[in-house]
N, C-alpha and C positions, 0 to 999 in steps of 0.2 A: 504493500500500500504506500509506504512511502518512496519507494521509488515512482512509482505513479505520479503522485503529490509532487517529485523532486522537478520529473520530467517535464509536469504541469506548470510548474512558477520557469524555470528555464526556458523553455518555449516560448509561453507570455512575455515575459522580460523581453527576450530579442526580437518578439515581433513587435513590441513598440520602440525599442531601441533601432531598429530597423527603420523602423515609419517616419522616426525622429529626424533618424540621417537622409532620407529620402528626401524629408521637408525641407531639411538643410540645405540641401544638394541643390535643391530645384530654387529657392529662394538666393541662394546664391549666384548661381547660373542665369538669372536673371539680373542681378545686381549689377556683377561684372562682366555680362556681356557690354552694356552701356558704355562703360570704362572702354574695353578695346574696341566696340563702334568709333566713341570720340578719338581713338587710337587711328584708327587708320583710314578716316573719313578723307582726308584729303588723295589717299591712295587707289589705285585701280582694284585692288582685291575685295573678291565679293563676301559675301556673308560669311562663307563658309568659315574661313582663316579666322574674326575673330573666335567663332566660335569653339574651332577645334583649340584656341589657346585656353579660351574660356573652360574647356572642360579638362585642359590639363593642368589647370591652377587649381581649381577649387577643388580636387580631391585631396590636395595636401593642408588644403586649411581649415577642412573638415576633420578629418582624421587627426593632424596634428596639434593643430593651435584651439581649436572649436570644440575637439570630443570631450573634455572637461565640463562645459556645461552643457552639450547632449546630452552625456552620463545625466549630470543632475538632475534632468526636465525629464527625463524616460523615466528616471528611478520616481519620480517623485510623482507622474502621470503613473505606474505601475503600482505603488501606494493608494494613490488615490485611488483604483479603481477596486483592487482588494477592498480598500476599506467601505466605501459609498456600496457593495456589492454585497457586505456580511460576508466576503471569502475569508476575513480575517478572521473572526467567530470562529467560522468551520475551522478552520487551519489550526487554530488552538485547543480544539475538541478534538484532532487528529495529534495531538501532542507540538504543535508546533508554535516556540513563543515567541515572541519581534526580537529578540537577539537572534534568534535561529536563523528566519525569516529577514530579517537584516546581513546578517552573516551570507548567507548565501548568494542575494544579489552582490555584495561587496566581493564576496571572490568571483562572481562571474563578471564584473567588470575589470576587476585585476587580471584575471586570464583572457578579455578582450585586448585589455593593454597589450599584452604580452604578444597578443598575437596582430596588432598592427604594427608593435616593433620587426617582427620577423619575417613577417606575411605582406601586408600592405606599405609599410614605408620604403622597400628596395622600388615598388612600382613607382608610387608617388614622390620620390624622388628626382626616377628618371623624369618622370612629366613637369615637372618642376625646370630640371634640365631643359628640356625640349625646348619648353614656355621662355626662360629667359633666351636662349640661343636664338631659336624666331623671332623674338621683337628685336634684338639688337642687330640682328639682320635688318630688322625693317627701320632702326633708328635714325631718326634725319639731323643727329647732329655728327657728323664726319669731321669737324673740324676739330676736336676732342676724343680720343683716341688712348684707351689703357691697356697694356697686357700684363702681365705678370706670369715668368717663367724662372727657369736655374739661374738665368741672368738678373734677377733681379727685378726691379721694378721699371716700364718703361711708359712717358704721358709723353702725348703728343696736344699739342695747347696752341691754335692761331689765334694770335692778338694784332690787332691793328695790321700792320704790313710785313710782320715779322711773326717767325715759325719758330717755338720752344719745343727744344727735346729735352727731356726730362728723363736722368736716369738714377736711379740709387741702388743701391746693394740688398734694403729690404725695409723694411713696415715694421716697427716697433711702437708698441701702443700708439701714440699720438706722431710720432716722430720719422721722418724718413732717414738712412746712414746712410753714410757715402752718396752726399746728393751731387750730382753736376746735372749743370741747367745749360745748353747751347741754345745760341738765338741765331738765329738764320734768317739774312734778309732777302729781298724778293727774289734775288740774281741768283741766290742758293750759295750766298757768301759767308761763313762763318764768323761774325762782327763780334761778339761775345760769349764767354763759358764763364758762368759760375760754379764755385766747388766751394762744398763746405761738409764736415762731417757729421752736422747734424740738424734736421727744420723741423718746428716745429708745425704742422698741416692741421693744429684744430680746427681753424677757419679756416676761409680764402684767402684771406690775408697771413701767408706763412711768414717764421719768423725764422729767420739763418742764421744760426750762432757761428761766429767768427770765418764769415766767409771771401772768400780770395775772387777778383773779379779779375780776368784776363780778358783787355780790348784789344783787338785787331783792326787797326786801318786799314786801309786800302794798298800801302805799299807792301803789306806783308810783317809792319813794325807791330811791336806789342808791348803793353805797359799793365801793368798791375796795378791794384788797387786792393785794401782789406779795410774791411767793416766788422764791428764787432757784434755788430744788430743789423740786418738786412731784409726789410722789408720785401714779400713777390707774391701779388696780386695770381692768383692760378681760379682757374673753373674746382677745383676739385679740393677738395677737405677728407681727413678722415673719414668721417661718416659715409660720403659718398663715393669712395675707395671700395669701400667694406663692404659697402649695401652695391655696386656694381661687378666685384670681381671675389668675393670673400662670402657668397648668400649660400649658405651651410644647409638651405633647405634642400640643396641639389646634391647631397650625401648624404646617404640611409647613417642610419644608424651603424649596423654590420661594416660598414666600410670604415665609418669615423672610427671605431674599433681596429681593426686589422692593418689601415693606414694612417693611422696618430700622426709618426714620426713622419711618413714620408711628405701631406698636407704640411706639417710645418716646417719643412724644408722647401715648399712653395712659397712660403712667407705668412700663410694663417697664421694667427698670435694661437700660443698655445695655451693662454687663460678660456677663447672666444672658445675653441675646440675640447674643453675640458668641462666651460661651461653648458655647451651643446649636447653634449655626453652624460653629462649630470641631469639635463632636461628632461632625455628619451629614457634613463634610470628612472625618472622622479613619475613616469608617466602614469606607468599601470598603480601605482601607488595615489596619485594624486585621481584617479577614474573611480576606484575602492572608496576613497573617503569624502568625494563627492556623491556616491552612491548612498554613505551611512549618513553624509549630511541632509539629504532628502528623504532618507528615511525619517530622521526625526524630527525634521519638519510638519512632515506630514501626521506622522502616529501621535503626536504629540500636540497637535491642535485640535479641537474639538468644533464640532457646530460652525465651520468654515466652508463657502461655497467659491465654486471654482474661480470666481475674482480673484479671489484675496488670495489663494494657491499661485495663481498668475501674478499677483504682486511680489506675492513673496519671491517667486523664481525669478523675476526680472532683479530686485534690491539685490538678491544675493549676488547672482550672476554679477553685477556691475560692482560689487563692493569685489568680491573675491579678484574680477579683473584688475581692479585697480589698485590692490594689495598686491598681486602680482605684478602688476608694470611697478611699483613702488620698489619691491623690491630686487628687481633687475634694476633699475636705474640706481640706486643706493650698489648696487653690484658694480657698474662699468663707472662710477664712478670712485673706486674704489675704497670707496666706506666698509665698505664688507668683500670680505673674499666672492668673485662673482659666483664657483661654484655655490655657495652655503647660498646666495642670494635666491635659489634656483628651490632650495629646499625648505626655507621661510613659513609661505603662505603655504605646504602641506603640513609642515610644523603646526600651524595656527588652526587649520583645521581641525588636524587629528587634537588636540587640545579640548577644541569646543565640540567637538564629535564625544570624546572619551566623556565630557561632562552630559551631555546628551543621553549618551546610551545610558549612562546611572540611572535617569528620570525614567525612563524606558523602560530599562530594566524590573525597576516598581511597580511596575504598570503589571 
């Protein structure tokens, strides 16, 4: 009988958990189709291209970044209909008490974690992959130009009538090494190289600590120049280094594993890559205790009608977000180790969960 019962709530569970992510799916997919419409409206290509982008993005931001509070609104729609149903009554006549009943959705969300780590994020990955490769294909700014390989770091930057090449050794938190800057004017003349050992790229506005300027006339003469402070206006800042050439969503988990070392020998900072690692760890863990937080939400109100269920799931939802962006940002800026920053708001949870189930418990 109780495998009956077992197979019964397991079922139930993943066909609204199922329904959940459909809903997902489809509201997103309309969201960001718009986005790549306005994307490539000025371009010859038809419908089709935003869409096949459109449906290689949003599988990754379902599953990844989104399925934390799916879990919670499935768990907590799977609550409520147990209980408005009197299947909870029964359930307890069959021996079965809201710890148990708790317990069990909470590992069947941990072993979903577990299996989009293994199962679904090698796919949603590659599609992630795909997604950035085709629009930078389709990018119309050419005049702006990054790669990053064994060499190092290399930007390519037209201002005014003159052409920067941009090369350094590698990407250190905020900081480019071994920078040198050549300027190239129209004729394809080398007029200036800057070289300095270290810049600082948090803004636009980079800061050169003690850097050598070598000018070239036009006879071929050359004179130097050092600054101890050298201001250089670039398109490009950390942030947008990292979010163009450094987006960690296009490596599964399994790879960030097995190529650690060789990634940061591409120049990824090994905090960003550590901190990544520690995310897709924290996952099926952080899916478990959003399941037992909608658990007692729910068992634990009384005389509430599906409004105020919907309020409640919208308040959480937005606090726990932004407990979480709270504390990744308190992480990159290095107030807190960024790993630990990553494990915070499960911390917080499981805290208010553990006081939770006590109430429960009683019950």
């Amino acid at each position: 009988m109780n495998n009956k019962i077992n197979n019964y709530l397991i079922n139930y569970y993943y066909k609204i958990l199922f329904n959940a992510i459909l809903i997902s799916f489809c509201l997103g997919l309309i969201l960001n189709l718009f986005e790549e419409v306005e994307f490539f409206k000025n371009s010859n290509e038809s419908l089709l291209l935003p869409i096949v982008l459109t449906l290689s993005y949003i599988p990754n931001l379902i599953f990844i970044n989104l399925m934390p509070f799916i879990i919670f609104v499935s768990a907590m729609w799977f609550f409520i209909s147990i209980k408005h149903n009197n299947e909870l009554l029964t359930l307890k006549v069959f021996g079965y008490s809201n710890a148990k009943i708790i317990l069990l959705i909470s590992v069947l969300s941990f072993f979903w974690g577990l299996l989009i780590l293994i199962l679904i994020n090698p796919v949603t990955s590659n599609m992630v992959k795909y997604y950035e490769k085709t629009k930078s294909n389709y990018s119309k700014d050419t005049d702006h130009l990054v790669t990053i390989n064994r060499n190092g770091v290399w930007i390519k930057e037209a201002k005014k009538n003159n052409l920067y090449i941009i090369n350094a050794a590698g990407l250190e938190n905020n900081h480019l090494i071994d920078v040198s800057i050549s300027v190239i004017s129209e004729e394809n003349i080398i007029t200036k190289r800057i070289e300095s050992k270290k810049a600082n790229i948090l803004n636009n506005e980079w800061d050169i600590k003690n850097a050598k300027i070598f000018n070239f006339d036009k006879e071929g003469n050359m004179t130097i120049e050092k600054f101890k402070n050298l201001e250089f206006v670039s398109f490009y800042n950390v942030d947008k280094l990292n979010s163009l050439f450094k987006n960690l969503d296009t490596i599964s988990f399994i790879e960030l594993l097995t190529r650690e070392k060789n990634l940061i020998m591409r120049g990824y900072e090994k905090t960003t890559i550590s901190e990544k690692i520690n995310s897709f760890f924290a996952l099926p863990f952080f899916l478990s205790l959003m399941a037992i937080l909608a658990a007692i939400f729910t068992i634990n109100t009384r005389n509430s009608n599906n409004i105020n269920y919907l309020m409640i799931a919208v308040l959480t939802c937005a606090v726990i977000y932004y407990m979480k962006d709270l504390s990744v940002a308190l992480g990159k800026s290095d107030r807190i180790a960024p790993e630990i920053s990553v494990w915070i708001p499960i911390i917080v949870i499981g805290l208010i969960n553990s006081v939770g189930l006590l109430q429960i418990n009683e019950k």
